[in-house]
C-alpha positions in Angstrom: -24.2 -25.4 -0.7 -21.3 -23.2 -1.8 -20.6 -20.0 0.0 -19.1 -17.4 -1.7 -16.7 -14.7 0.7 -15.9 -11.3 -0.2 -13.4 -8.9 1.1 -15.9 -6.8 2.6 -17.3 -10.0 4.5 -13.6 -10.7 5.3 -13.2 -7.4 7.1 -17.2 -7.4 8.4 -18.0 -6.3 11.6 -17.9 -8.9 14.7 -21.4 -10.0 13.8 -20.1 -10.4 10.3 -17.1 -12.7 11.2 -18.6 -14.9 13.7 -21.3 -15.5 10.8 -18.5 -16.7 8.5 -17.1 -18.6 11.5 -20.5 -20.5 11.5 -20.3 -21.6 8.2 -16.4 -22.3 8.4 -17.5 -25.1 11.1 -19.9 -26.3 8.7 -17.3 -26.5 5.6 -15.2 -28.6 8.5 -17.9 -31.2 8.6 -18.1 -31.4 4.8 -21.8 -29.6 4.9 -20.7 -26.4 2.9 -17.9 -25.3 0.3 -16.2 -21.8 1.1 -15.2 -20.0 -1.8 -13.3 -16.8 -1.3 -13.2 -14.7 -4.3 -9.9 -12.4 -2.9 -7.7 -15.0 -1.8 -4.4 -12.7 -2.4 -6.6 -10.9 0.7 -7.5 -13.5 3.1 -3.8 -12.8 5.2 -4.8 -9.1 5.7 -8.4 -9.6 6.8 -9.4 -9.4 9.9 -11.2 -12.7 9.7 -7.8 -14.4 8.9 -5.9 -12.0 11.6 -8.5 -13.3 14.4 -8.7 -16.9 13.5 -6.9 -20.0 15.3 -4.3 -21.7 13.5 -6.5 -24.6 12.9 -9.1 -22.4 11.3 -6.2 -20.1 9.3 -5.5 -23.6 7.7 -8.9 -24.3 6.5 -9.3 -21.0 5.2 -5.8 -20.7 3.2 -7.2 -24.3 1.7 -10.3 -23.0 0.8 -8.4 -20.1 -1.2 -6.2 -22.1 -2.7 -9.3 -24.2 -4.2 -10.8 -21.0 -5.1 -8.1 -19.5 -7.4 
């Protein structure tokens, strides 16, 4: 299944984020795709901002493919 992120999700509240964070793990294991539709956003969000390096890599990857 292919999810797709939007800047308002990005920025979401902490319910919001560790929702995305759920599916992130899932896109790790090849489960899910992650599409974010704003990727010239994804450094300023606070998803990004709060994320461990590991996870900041997936998600920069995930934009990349989504441009």
């Amino acid at each position: 299944m292919r999810f797709a992120v939007l800047t308002a999700a990005m920025n979401g509240g902490e319910a919001v984020l560790n929702a995305l964070d759920v599916i992130a793990r899932r896109v790790e294991f090849e489960i899910h795709e992650l599409e974010i539709n704003a990727a010239d956003e994804l450094e300023s969000s606070l998803w990004y901002q709060g994320s461990r390096r590991d996870r900041r890599r997936l998600l920069e990857l995930a934009s990349q493919a989504s441009a």
